[in-house]
N, CA, C and O atoms as a DFTB+ gen file, in Angstrom:
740 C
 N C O
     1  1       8.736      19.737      21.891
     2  2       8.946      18.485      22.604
     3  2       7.632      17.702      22.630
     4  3       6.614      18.209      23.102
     5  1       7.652      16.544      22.155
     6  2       6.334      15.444      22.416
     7  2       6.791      14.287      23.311
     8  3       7.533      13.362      22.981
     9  1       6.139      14.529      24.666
    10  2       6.061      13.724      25.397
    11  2       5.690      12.532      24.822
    12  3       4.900      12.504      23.878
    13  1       6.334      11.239      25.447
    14  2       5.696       9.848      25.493
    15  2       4.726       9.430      26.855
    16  3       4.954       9.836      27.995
    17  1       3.929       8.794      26.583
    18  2       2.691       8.645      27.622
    19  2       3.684       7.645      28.732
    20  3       4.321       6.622      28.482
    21  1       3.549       8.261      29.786
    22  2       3.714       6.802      30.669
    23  2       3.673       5.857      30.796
    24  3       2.854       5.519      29.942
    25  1       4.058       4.773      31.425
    26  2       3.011       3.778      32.101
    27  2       1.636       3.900      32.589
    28  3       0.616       3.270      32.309
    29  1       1.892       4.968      33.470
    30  2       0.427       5.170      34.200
    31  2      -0.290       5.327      32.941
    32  3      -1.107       4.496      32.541
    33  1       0.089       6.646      32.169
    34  2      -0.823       6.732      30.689
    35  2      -1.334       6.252      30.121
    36  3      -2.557       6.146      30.214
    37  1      -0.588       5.709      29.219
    38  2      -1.039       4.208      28.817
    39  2      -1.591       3.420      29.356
    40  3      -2.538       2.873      28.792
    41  1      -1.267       3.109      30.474
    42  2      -2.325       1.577      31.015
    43  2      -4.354       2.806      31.374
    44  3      -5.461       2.305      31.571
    45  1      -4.082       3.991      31.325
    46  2      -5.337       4.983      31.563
    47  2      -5.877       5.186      30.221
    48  3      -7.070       4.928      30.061
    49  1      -5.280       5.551      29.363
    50  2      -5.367       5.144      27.865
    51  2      -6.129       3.677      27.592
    52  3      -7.277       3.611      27.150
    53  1      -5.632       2.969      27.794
    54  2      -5.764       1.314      27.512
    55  2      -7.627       0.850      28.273
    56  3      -8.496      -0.005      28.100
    57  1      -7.383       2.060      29.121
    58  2      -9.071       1.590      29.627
    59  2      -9.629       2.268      29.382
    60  3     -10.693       1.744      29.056
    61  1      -9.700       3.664      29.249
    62  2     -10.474       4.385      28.596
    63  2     -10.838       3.566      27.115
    64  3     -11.997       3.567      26.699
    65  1      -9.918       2.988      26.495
    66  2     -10.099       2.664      25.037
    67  2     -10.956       1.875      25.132
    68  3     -12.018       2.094      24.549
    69  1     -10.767       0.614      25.949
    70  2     -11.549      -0.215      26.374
    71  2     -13.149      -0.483      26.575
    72  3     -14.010      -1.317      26.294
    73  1     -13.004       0.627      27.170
    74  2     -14.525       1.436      27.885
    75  2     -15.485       2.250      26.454
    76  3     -16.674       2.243      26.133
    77  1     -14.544       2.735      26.023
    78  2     -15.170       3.373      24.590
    79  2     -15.481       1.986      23.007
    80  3     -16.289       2.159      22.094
    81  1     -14.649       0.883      23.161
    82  2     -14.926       0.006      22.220
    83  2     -15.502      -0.844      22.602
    84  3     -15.448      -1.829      21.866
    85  1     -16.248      -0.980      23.732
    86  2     -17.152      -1.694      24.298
    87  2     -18.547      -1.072      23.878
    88  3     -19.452      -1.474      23.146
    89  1     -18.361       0.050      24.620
    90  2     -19.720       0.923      23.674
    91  2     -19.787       0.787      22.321
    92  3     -20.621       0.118      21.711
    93  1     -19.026       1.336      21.926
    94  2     -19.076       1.650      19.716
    95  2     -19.321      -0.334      19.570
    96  3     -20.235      -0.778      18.874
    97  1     -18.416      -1.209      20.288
    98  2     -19.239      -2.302      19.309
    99  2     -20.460      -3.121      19.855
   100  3     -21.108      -4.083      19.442
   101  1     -20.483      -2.498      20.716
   102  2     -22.259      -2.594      21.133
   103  2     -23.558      -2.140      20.421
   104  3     -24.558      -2.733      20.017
   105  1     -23.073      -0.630      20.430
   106  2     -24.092       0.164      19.310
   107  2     -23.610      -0.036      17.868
   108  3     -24.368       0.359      16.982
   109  1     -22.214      -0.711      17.455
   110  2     -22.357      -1.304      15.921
   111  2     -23.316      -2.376      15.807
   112  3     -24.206      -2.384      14.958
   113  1     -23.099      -3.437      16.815
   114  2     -23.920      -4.310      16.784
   115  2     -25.092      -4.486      17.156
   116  3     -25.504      -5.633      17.329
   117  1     -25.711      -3.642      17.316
   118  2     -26.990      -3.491      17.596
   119  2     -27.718      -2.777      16.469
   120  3     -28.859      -3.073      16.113
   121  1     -26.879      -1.691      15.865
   122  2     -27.451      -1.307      14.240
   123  2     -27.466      -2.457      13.342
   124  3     -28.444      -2.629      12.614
   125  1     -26.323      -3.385      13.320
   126  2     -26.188      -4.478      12.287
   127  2     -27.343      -5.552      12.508
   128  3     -27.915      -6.082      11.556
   129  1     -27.521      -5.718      13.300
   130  2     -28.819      -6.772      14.067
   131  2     -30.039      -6.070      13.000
   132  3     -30.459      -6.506      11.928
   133  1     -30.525      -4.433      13.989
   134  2     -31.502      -3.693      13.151
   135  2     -31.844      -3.553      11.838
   136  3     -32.950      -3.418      11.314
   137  1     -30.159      -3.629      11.131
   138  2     -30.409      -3.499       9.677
   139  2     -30.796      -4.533       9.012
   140  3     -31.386      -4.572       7.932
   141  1     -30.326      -5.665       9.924
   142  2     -30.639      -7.246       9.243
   143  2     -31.637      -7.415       9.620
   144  3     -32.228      -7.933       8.672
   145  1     -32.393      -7.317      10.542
   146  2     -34.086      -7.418      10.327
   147  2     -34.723      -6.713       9.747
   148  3     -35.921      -6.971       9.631
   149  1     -34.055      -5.299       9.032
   150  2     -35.378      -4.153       8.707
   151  2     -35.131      -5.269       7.225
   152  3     -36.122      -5.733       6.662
   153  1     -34.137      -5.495       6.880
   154  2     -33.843      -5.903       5.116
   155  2     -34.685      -7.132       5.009
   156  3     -35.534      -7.280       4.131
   157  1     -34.362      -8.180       6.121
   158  2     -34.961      -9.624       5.829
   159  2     -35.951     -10.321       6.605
   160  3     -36.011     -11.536       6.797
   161  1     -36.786      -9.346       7.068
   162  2     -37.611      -9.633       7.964
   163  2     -38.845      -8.688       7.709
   164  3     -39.910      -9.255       7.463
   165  1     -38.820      -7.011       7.745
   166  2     -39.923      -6.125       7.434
   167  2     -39.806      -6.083       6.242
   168  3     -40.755      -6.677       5.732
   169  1     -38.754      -5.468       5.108
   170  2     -39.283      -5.431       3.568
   171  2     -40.159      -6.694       3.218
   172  3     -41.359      -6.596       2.961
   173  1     -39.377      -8.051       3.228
   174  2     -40.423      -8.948       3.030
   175  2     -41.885      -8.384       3.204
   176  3     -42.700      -7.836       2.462
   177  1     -41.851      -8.687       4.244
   178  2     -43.543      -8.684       4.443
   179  2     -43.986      -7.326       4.408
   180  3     -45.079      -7.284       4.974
   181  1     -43.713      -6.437       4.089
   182  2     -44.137      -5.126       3.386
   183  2     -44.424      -5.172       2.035
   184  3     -45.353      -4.672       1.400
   185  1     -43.145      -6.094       1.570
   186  2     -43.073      -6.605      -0.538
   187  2     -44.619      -7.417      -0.396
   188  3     -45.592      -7.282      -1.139
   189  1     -44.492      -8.215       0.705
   190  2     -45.747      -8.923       0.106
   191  2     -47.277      -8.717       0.616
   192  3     -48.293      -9.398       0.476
   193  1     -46.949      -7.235       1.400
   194  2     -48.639      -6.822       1.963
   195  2     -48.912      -6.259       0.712
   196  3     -49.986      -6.418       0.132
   197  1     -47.736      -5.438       0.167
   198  2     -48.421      -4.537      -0.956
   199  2     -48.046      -5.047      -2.541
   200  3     -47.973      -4.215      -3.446
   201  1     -47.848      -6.301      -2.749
   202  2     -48.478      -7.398      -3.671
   203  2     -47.323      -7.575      -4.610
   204  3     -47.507      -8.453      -5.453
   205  1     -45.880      -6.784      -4.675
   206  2     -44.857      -7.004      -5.396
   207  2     -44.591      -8.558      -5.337
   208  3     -44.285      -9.100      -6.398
   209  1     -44.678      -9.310      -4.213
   210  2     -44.490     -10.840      -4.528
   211  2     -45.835     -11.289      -3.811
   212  3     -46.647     -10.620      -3.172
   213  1     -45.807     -12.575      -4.111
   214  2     -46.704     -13.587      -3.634
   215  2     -46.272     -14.493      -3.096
   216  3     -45.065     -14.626      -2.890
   217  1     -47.247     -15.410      -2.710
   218  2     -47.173     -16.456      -1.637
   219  2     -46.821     -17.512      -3.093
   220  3     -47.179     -17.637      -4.264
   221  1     -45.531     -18.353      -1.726
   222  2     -45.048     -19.191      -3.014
   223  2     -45.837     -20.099      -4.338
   224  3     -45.397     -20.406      -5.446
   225  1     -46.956     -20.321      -3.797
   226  2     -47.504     -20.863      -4.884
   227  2     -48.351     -19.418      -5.802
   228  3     -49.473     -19.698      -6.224
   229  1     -47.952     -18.287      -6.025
   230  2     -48.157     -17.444      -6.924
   231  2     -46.711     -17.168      -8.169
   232  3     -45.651     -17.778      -8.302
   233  1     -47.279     -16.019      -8.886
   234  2     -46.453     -15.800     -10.147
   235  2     -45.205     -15.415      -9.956
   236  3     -44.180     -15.821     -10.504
   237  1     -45.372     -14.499      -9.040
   238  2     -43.562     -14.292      -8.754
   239  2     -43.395     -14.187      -6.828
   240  3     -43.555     -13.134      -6.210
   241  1     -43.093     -15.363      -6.260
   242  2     -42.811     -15.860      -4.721
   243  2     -41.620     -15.151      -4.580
   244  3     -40.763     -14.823      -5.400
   245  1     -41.760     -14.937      -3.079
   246  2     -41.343     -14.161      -2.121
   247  2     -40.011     -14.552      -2.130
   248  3     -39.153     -13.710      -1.863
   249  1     -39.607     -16.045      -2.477
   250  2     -38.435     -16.419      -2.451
   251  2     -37.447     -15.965      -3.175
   252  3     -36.301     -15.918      -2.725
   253  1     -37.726     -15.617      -4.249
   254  2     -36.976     -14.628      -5.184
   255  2     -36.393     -13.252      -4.533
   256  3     -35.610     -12.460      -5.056
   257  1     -36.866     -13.205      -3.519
   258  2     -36.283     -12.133      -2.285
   259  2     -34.575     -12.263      -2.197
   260  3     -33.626     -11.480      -2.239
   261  1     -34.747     -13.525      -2.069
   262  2     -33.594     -13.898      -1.122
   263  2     -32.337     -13.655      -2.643
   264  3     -31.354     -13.101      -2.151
   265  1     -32.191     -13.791      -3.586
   266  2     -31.275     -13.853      -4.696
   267  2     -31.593     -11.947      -5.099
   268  3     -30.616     -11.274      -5.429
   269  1     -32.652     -11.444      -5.039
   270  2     -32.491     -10.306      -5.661
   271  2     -31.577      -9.265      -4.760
   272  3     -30.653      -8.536      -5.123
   273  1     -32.159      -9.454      -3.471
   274  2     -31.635      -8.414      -2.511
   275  2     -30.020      -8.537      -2.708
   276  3     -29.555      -7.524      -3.230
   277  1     -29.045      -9.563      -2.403
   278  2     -27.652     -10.012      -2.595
   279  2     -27.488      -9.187      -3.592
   280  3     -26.937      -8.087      -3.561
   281  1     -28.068      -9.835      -4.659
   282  2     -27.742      -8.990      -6.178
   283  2     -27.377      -7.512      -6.134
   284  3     -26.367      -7.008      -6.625
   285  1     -28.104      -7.051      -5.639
   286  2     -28.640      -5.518      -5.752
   287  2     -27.753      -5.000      -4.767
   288  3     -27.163      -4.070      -5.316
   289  1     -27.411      -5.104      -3.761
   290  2     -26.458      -4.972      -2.412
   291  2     -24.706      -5.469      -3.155
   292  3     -23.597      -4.971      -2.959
   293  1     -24.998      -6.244      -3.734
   294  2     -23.585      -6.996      -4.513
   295  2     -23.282      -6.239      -5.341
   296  3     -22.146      -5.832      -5.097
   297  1     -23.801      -5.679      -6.480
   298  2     -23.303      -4.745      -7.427
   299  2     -23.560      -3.073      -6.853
   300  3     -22.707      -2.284      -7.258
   301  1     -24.471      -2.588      -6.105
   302  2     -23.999      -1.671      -5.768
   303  2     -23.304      -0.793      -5.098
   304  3     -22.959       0.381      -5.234
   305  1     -23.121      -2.040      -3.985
   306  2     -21.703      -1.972      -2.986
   307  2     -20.688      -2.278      -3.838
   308  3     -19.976      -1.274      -3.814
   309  1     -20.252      -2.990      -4.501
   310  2     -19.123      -3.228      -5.319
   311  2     -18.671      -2.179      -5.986
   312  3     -17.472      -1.946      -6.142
   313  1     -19.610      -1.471      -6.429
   314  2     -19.023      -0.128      -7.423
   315  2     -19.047       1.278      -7.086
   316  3     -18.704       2.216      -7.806
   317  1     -19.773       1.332      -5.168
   318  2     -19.395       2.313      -4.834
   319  2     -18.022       2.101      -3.987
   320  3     -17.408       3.092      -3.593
   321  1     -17.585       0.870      -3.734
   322  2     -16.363       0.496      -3.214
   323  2     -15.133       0.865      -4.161
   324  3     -14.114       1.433      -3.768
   325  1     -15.284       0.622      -4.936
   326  2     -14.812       0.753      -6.287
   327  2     -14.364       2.378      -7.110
   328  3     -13.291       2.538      -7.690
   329  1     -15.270       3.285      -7.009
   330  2     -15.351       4.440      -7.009
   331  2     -14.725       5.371      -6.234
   332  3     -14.363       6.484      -6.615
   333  1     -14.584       4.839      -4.985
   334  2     -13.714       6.001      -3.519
   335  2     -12.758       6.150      -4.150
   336  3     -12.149       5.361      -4.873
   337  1     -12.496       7.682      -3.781
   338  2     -11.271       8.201      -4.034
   339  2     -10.194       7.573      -3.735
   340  3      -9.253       7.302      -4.480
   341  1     -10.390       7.232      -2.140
   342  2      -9.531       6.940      -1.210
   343  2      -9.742       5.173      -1.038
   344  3     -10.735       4.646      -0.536
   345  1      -8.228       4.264      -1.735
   346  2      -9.116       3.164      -1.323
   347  2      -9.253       2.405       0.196
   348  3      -8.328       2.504       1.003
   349  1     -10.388       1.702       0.489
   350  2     -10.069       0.717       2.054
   351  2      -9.197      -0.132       1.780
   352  3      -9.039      -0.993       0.914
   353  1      -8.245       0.525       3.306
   354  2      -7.207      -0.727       3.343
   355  2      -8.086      -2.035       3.823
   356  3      -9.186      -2.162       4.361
   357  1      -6.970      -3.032       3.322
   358  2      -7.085      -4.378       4.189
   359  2      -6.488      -4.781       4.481
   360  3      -5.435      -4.154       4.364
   361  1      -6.336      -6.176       5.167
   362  2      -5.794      -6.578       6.458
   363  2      -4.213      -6.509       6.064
   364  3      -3.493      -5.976       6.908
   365  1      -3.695      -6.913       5.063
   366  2      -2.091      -6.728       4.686
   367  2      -1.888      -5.262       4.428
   368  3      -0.858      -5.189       3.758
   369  1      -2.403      -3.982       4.648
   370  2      -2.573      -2.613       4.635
   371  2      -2.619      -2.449       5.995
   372  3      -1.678      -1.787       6.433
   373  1      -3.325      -2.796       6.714
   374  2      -3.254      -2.499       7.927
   375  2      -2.390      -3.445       8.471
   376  3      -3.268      -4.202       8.886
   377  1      -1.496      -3.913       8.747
   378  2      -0.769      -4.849       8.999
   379  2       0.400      -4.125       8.638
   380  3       1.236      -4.066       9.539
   381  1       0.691      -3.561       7.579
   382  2       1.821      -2.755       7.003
   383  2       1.926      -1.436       7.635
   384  3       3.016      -0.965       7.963
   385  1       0.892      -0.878       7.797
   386  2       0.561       0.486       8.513
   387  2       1.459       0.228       9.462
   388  3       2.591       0.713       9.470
   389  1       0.911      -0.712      10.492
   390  2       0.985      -0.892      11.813
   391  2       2.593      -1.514      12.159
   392  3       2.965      -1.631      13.326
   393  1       3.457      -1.879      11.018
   394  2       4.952      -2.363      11.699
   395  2       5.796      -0.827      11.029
   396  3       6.768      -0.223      11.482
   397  1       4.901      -0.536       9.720
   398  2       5.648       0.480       9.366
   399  2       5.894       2.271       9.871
   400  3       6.899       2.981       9.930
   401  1       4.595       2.482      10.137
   402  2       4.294       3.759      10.590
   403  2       3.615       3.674      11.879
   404  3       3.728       4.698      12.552
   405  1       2.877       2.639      12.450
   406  2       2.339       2.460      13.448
   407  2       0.640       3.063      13.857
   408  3      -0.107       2.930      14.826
   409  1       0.582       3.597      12.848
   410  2      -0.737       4.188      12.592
   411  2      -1.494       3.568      11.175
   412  3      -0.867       3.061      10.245
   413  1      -2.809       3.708      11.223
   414  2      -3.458       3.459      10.266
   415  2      -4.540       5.215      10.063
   416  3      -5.197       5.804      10.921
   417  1      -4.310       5.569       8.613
   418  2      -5.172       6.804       8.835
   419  2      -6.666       6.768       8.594
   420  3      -7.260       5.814       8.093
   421  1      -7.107       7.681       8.922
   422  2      -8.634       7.624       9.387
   423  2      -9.595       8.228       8.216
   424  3     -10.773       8.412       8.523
   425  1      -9.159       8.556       6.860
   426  2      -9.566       8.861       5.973
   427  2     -11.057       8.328       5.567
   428  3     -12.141       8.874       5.365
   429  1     -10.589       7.046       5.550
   430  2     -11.648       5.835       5.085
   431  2     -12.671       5.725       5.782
   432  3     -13.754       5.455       5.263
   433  1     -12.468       5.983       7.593
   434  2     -13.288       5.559       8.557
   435  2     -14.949       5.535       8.237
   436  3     -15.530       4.481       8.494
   437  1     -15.599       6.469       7.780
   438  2     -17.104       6.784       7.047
   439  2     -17.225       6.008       6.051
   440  3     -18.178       5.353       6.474
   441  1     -16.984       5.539       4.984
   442  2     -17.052       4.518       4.022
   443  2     -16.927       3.582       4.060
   444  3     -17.420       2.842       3.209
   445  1     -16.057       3.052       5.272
   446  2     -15.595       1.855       5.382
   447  2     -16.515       1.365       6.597
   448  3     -16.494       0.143       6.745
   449  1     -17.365       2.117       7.548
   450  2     -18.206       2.068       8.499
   451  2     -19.645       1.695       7.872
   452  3     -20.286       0.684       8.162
   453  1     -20.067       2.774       6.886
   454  2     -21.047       2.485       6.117
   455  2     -20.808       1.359       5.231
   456  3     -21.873       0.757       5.368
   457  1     -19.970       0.524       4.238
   458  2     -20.365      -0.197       2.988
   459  2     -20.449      -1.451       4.097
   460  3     -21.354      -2.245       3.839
   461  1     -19.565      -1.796       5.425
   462  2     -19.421      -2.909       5.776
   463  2     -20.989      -3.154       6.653
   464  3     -21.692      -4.164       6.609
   465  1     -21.153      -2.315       7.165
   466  2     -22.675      -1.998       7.346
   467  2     -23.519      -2.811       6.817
   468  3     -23.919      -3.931       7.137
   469  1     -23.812      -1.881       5.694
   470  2     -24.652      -2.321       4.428
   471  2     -24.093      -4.061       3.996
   472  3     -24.930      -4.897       3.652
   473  1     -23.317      -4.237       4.041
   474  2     -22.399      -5.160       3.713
   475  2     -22.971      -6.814       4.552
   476  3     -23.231      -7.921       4.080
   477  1     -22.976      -6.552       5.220
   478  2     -23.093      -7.083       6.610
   479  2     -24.992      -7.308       7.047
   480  3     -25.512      -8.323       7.509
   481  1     -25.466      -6.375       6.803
   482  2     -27.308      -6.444       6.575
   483  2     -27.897      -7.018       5.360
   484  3     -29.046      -7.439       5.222
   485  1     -26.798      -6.970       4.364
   486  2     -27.525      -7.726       2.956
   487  2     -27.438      -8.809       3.021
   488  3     -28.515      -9.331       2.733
   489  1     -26.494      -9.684       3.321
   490  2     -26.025     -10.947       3.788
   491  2     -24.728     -10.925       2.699
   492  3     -24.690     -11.878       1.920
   493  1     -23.751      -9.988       2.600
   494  2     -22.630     -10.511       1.655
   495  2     -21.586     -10.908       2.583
   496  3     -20.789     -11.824       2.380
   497  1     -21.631     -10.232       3.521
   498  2     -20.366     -10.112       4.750
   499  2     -19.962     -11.497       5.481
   500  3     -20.998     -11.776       6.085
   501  1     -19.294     -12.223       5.678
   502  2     -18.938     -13.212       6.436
   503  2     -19.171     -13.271       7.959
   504  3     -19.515     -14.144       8.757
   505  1     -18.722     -11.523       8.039
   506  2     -18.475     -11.421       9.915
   507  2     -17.780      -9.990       9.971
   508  3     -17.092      -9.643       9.011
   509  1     -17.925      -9.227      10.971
   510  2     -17.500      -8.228      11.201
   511  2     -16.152      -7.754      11.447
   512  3     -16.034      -6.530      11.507
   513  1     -15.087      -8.476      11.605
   514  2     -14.317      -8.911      12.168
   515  2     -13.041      -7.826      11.405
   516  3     -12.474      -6.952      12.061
   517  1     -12.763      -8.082       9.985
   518  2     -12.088      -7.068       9.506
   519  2     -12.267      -5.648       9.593
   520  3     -11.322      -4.989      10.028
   521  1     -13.589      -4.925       9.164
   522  2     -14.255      -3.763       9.317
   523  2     -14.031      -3.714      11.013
   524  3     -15.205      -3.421      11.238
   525  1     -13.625      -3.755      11.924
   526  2     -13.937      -3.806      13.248
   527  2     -12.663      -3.518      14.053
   528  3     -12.395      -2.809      15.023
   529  1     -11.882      -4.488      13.131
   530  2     -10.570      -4.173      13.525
   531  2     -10.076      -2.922      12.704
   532  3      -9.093      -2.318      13.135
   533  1     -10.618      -2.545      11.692
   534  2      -9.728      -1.388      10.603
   535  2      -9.878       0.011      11.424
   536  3      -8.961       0.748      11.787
   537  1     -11.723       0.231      11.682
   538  2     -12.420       0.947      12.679
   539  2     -11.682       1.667      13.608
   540  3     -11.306       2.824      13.794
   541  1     -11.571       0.039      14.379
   542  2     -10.989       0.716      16.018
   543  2      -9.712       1.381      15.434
   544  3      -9.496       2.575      15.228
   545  1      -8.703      -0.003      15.164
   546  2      -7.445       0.673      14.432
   547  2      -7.300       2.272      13.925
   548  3      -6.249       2.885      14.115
   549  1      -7.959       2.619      13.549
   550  2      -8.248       3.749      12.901
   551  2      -8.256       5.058      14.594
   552  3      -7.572       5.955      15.087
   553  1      -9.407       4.366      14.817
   554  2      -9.703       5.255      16.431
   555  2      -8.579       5.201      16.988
   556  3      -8.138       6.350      16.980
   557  1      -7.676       4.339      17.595
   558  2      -6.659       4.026      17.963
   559  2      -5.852       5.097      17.991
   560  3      -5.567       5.953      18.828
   561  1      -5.390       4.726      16.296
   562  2      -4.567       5.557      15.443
   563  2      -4.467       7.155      15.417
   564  3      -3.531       7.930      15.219
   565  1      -5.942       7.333      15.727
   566  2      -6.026       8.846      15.557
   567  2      -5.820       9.453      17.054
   568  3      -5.274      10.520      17.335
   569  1      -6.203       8.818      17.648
   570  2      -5.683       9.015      19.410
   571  2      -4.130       9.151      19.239
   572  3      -3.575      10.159      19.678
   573  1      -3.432       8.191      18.628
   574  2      -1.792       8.299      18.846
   575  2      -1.346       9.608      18.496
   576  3      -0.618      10.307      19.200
   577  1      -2.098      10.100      16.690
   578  2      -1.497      11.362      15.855
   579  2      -2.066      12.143      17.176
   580  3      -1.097      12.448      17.872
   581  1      -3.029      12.481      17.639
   582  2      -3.715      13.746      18.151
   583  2      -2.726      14.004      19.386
   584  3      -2.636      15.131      19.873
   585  1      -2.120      13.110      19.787
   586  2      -1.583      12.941      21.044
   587  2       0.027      12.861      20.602
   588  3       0.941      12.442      21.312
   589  1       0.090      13.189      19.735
   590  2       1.719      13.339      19.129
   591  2       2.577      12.137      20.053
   592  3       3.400      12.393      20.932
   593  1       2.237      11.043      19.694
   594  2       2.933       9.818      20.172
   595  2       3.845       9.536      19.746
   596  3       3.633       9.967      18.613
   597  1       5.217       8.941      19.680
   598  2       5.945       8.140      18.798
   599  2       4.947       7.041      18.000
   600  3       3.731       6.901      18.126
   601  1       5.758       6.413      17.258
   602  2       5.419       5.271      16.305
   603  2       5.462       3.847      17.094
   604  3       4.729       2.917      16.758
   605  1       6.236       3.774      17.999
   606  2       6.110       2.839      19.140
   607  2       4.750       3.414      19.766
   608  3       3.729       3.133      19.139
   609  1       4.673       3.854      20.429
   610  2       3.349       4.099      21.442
   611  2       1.834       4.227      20.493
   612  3       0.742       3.658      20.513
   613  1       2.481       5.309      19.687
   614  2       1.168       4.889      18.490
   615  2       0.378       3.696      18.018
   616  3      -0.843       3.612      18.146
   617  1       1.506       2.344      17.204
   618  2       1.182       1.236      17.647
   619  2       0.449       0.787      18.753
   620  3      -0.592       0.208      18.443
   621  1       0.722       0.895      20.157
   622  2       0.324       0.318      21.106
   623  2      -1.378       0.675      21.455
   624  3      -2.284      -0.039      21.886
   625  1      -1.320       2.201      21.026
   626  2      -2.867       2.198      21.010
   627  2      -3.667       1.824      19.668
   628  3      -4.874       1.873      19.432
   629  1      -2.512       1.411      18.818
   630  2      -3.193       0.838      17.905
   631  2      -4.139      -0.427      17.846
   632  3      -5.286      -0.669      17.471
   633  1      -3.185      -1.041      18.348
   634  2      -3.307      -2.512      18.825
   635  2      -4.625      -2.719      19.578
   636  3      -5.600      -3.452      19.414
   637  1      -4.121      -1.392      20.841
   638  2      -5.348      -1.511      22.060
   639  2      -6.914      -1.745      21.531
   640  3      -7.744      -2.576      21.900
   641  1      -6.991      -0.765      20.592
   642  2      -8.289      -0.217      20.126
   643  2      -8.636      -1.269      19.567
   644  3      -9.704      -1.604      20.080
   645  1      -8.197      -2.303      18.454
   646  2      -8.111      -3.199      17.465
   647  2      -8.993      -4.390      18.162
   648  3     -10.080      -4.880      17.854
   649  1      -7.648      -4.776      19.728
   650  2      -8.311      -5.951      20.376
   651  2      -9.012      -5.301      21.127
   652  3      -8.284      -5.843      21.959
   653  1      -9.890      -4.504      21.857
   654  2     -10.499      -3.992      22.395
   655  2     -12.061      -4.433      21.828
   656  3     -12.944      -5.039      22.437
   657  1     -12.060      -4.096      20.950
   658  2     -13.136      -4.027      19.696
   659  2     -13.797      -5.541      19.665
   660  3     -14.990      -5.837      19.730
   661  1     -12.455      -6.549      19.527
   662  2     -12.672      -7.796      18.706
   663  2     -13.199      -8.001      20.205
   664  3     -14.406      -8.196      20.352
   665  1     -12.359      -7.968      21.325
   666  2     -12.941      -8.417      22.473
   667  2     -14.271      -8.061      22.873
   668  3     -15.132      -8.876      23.206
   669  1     -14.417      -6.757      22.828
   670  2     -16.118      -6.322      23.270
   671  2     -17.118      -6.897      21.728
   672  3     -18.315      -7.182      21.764
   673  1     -16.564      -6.928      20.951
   674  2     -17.903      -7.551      20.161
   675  2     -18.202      -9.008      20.652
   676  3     -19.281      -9.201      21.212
   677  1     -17.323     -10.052      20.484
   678  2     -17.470     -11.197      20.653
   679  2     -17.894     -11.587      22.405
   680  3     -18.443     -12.552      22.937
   681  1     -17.210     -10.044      23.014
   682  2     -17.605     -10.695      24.527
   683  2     -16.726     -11.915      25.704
   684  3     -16.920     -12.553      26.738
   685  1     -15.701     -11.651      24.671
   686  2     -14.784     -12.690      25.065
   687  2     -13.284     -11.674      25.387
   688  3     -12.415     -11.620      24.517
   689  1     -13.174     -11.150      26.298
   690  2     -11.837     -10.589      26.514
   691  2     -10.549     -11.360      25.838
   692  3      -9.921     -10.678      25.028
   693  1     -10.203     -12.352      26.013
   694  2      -9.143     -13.227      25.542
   695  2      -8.839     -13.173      24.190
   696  3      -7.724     -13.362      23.704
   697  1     -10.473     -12.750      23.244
   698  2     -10.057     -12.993      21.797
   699  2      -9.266     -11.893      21.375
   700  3      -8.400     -11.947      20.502
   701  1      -9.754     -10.420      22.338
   702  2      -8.228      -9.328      21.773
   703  2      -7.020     -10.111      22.153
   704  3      -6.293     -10.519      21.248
   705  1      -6.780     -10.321      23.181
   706  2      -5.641     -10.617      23.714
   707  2      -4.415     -11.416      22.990
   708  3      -3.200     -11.292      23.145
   709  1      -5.317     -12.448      21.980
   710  2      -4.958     -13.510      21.405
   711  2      -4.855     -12.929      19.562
   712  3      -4.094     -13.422      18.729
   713  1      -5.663     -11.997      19.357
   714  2      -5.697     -11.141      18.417
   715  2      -4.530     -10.474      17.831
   716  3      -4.177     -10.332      16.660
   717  1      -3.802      -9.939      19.434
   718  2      -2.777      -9.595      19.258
   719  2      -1.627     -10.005      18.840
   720  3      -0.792      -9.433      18.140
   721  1      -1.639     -11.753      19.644
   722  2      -0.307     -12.412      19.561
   723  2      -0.465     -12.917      18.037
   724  3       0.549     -13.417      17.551
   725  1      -1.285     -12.866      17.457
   726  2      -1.422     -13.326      15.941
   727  2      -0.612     -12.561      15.128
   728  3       0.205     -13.234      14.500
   729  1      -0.574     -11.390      14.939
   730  2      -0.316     -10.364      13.835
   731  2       0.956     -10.333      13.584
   732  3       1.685      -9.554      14.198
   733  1       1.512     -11.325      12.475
   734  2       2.839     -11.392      11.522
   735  2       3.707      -9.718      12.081
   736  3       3.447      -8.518      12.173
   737  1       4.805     -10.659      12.322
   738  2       6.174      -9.241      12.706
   739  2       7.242      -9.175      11.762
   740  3       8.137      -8.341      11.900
């Protein structure tokens, strides 16, 4: 027999989740900050204490920074993305997960944590926003399996975790909320 969570449950669930994706996208965002200054702020001026570039009016300027790093972050994220066994879903994957099975699995979670990372510190990334939602989703998700949920309730902490996330990154409670009412049925 697998119980379904309560009300009470769920809404105890729903804050605990809360409470935990407030943290994780605090300390995501606080690594992503870190990584984007160690890349475009200390290498620089490390490249140019120890003489790999020069000051723009030399032979090869610092500015050339800015096109190589992309480059180099662009093709080698691309082809270890490319390479996983397992591929990252996206948003019409997770979207499908979530009306079909109600879960998204957690396979990816490490690869998809790390490239968007990296992703995101090189300057290829737009915004965190997909990686963030797949994440929680994922956390969510694995709370529902561990907890032998239905596919209804599964969902629901799917969801939770998803806007939870979007809400504690941005800091704006409303944007889960509104997160939610978005997602094609």
């Amino acid at each position: 027999m697998y119980p379904e969570f309560t009300s009470l449950q769920q809404f105890s669930w729903a804050v605990l989740i809360g409470m935990f994706m407030g943290v994780y996208t605090a300390a995501w965002k606080a690594l992503i900050e870190a990584c984007v200054d160690f890349i475009w702020k200390d290498v620089p001026e490390m490249l140019l204490t120890w003489g790999v570039f020069t000051d723009v009016d030399g032979s090869f300027p610092i500015y050339h920074y800015m096109w190589i790093v992309p480059a180099f972050f662009g093709g080698t994220l691309s082809y270890v993305f490319a390479a996983l066994p397992t591929p990252i879903p996206g948003q019409n994957e997770w979207i499908h997960n979530l009306h079909s099975r109600g879960v998204q699995t957690s396979d990816t979670f490490g690869p998809l944590f790390l490239l968007s990372t990296a992703g995101m510190a090189s300057g290829l990334s737009l915004g965190p926003e997909l990686p963030l939602i797949l994440t929680a989703g994922m956390i969510g998700s694995w709370l529902g399996v561990l907890c032998k949920q239905s596919m209804l309730q599964a969902r629901v902490l799917n969801l939770t975790a998803a806007s939870a996330a979007i809400g504690g990154f941005f800091g704006f409670p409303m944007a889960g909320a509104l997160f939610v009412l978005e997602i094609p049925h």
